[in-house]
N, C-alpha and C positions, 0 to 999 in steps of 0.2 A: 504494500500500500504506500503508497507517496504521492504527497499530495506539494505542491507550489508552495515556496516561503514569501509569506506577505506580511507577517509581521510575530515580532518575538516578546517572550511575557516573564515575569520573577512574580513568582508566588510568595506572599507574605508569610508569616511564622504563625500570624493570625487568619490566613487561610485566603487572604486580598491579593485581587490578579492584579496585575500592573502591566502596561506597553512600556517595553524597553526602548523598541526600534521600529520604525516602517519601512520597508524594503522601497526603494525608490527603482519602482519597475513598471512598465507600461501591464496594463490590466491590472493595475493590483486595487481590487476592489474595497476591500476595505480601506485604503487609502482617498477613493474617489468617494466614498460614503460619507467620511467625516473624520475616524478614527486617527487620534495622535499619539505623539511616544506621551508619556507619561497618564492618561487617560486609567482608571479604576476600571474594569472591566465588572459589574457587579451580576447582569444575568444574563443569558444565551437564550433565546426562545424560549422564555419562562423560567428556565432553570438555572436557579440562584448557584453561582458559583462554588460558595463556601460547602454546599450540601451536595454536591456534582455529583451523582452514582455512577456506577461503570454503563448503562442500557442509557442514562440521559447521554454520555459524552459521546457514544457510538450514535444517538440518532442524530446530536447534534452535528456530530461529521459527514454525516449521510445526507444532511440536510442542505437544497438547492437556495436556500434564504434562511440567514441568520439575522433576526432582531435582536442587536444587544442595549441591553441598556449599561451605560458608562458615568462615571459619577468623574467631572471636568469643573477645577476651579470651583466646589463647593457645589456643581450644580448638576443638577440627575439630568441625562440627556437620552433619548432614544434614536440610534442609528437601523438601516436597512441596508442589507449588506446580500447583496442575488449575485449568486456565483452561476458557471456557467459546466457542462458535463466535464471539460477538460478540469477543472479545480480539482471535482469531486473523486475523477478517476487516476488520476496520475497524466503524464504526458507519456 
């Protein structure tokens, strides 16, 4: 399974995702969406991050559009983020 690097994250001690990096690459979607380096990454398609179970994070991979919500400068933000079959499957 291999999927495209579009952007890289450091998990807190307290369980909090963070954006390190955004890959500065043509298609990289979530770049065009909104998503910046330092951004809280708090849910994925409903699914709060700190609670992630192994079936949420495989559908969340599986899945052709990611709603995240991201907590920016103190402020909750919701992104849309539609990947295309090449993200999903590998190249």
């Amino acid at each position: 399974f291999i999927q495209r690097y579009y952007y890289s994250t450091h998990k807190s001690q307290d369980g909090r995702l963070f954006v390190l990096e955004i890959a500065d690459m043509p298609d990289n979607h979530y770049k065009e969406a909104g998503l910046e380096k330092g951004d809280e990454i708090i849910a994925i398609n409903g699914h709060q991050i700190k609670d992630l179970t192994k079936e949420e994070s495989i559908a969340i991979r599986e899945s052709t559009e990611r709603i995240m919500d991201i907590l920016r400068d103190e402020k909750q933000l919701r992104i849309t983020v539609v990947l295309d079959g090449k993200d999903i499957e590998g190249e």
